[in-house]
C-alpha positions in Angstrom: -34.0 -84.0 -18.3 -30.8 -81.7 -17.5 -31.5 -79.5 -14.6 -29.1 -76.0 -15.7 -29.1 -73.3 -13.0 -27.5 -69.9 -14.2 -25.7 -67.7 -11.8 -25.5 -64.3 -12.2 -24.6 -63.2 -8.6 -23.5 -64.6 -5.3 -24.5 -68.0 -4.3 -25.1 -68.9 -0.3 -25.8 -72.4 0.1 -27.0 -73.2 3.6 -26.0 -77.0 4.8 -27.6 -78.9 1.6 -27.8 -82.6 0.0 -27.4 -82.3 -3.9 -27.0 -86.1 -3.1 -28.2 -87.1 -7.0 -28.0 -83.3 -8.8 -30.2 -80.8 -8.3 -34.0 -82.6 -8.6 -32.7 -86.1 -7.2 -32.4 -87.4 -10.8 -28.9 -86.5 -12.8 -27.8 -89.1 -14.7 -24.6 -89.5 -16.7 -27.1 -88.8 -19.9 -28.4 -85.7 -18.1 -26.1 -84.7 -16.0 -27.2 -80.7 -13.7 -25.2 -78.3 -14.0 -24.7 -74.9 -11.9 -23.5 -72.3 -14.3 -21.6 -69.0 -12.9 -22.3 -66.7 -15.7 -22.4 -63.1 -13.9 -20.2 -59.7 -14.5 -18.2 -58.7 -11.8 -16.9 -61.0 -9.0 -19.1 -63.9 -7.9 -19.0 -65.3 -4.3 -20.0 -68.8 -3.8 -20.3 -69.3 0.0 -20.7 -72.6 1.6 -22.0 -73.0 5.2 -22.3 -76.3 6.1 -22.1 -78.1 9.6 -18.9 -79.7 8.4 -15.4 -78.2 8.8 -13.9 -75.1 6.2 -17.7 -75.2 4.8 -17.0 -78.3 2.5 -19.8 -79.9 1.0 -19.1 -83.8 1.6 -20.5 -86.5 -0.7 -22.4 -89.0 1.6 -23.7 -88.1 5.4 -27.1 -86.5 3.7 -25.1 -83.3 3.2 -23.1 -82.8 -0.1 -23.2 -82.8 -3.6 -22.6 -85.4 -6.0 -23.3 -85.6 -10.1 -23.0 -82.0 -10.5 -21.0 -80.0 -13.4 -19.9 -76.8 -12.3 -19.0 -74.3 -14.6 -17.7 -70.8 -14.6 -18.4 -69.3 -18.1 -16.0 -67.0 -19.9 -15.9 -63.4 -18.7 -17.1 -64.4 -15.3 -14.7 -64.6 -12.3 -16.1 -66.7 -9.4 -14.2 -66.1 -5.8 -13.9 -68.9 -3.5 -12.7 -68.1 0.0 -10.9 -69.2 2.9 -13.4 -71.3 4.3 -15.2 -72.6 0.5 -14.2 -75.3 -0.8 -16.1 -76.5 -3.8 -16.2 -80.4 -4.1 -17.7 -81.9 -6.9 -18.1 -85.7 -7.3 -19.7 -89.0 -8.5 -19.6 -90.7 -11.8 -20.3 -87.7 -13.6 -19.4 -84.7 -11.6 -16.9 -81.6 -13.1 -15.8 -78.6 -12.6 -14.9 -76.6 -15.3 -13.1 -73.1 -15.9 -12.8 -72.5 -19.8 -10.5 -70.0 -21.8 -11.7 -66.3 -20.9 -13.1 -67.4 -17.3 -11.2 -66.0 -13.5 -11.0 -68.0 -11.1 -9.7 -66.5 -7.7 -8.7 -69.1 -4.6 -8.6 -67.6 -1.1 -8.0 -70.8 0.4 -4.8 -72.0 1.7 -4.0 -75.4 -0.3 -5.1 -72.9 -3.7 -6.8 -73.7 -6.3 -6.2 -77.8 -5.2 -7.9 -76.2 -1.6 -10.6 -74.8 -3.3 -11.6 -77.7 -5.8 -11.8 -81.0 -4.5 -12.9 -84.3 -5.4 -15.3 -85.9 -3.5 -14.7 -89.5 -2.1 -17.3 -91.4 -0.4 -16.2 -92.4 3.2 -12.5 -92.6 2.7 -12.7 -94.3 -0.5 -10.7 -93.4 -4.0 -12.1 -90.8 -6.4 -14.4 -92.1 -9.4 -15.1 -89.1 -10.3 -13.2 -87.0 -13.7 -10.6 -84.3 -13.1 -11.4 -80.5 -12.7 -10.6 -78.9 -16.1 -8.4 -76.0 -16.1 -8.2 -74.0 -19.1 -4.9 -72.3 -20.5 -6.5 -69.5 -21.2 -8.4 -69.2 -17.9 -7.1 -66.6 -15.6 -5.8 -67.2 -11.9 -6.0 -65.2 -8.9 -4.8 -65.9 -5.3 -6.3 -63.6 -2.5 -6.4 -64.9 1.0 -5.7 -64.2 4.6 -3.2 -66.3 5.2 0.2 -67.8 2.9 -0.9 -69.8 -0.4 0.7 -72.3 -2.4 -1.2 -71.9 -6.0 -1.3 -75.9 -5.9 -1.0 -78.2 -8.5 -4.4 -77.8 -10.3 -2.9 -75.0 -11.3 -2.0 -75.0 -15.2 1.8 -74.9 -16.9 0.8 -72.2 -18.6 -2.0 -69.6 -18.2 -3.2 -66.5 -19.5 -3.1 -64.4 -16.3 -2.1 -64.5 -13.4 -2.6 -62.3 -10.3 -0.9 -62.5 -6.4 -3.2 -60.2 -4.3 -2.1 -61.8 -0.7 0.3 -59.9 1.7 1.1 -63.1 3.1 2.9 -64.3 0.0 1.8 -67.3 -2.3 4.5 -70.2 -3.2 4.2 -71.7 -6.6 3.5 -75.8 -6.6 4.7 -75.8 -10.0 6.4 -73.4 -13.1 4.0 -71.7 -14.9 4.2 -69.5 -18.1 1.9 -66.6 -18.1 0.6 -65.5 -21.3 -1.0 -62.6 -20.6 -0.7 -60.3 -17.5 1.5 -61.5 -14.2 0.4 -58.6 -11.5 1.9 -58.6 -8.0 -0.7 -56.6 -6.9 0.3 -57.6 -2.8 2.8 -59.8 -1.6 5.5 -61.9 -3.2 5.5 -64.7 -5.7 8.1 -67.1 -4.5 9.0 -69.1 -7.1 11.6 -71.8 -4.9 13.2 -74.7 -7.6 9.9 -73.7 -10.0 10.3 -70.9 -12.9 7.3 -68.2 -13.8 8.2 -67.8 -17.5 6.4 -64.1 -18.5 
């Protein structure tokens, strides 16, 4: 049986084990899922005993075989200190066409989505999907590069940081590019508008 839990607001998750998905028994036929789905900016805030409030697969404290999903029209915020990880056989992340996804970590959106490896060893795990037609949004505290999870092209994009963000890659934006605070620097990459 798939385990689906729909977020509508913020999500605090205390030091956790989501070892095997969110009842001990995802499967690859069943796989959980956690579902942002709210109006209005979502925070999800990890606080965890490990460093920057990652959620390591392994150790009892992580999670592992969990799709993660932010729905279109939702924007989920993750920041400085979050950093999702998702992993095992069947674990995703997921930001369709029409979903906003703002990274106030450091490393960006490859900071604030990571794959989980189990005691040093490779990934097995699939590749975050990153829509097109998703939006993008850098806010932190400190410089950003947008990293290199983020798309070639997107629909918009939005630099909100005082300390500056440096692309990791060009980009054509579709929609909206708004230099809300700070610069864009751009280096040997081109942002095609």
């Amino acid at each position: 049986v798939q385990n689906e839990m729909f977020v509508y607001g913020n999500f605090y998750m205390e030091s956790i084990n989501w070892h095997e998905g969110l009842r001990g028994n995802s499967t690859l036929a069943h796989p959980d899922s956690v579902i942002f789905c709210g109006s209005g900016i979502q925070r999800f805030t990890v606080n965890t005993q490990y460093p920057h409030g990652q959620l390591f697969h392994g150790d009892y404290h992580g999670i592992s075989n969990i799709r993660f999903t932010v729905r279109p029209g939702s924007t989920l915020y993750l920041d400085d200190t979050t950093q999702v990880g998702y992993g095992g056989s069947i674990g995703t992340f997921t930001l369709p066409s029409g979903a906003t996804l703002i990274s106030g970590h450091a490393g960006g959106l490859n900071g604030s989505i990571l794959p989980y490896t189990d005691k040093g060893e490779p990934p097995d795990m699939l590749a975050p999907s990153f829509s097109t037609g998703a939006n993008y949004a850098f806010n932190s505290n400190s410089a950003q590069v947008t990293g290199v999870y983020l798309p070639s092209s997107v629909n918009n994009l939005t630099i909100n940081n005082g300390h500056g963000v440096t692309s990791s890659g060009s980009v054509q934006v579709n929609g909206t590019l708004a230099l809300t605070s700070g610069k864009l620097t751009t280096g040997a990459n081109v942002v095609t508008i």
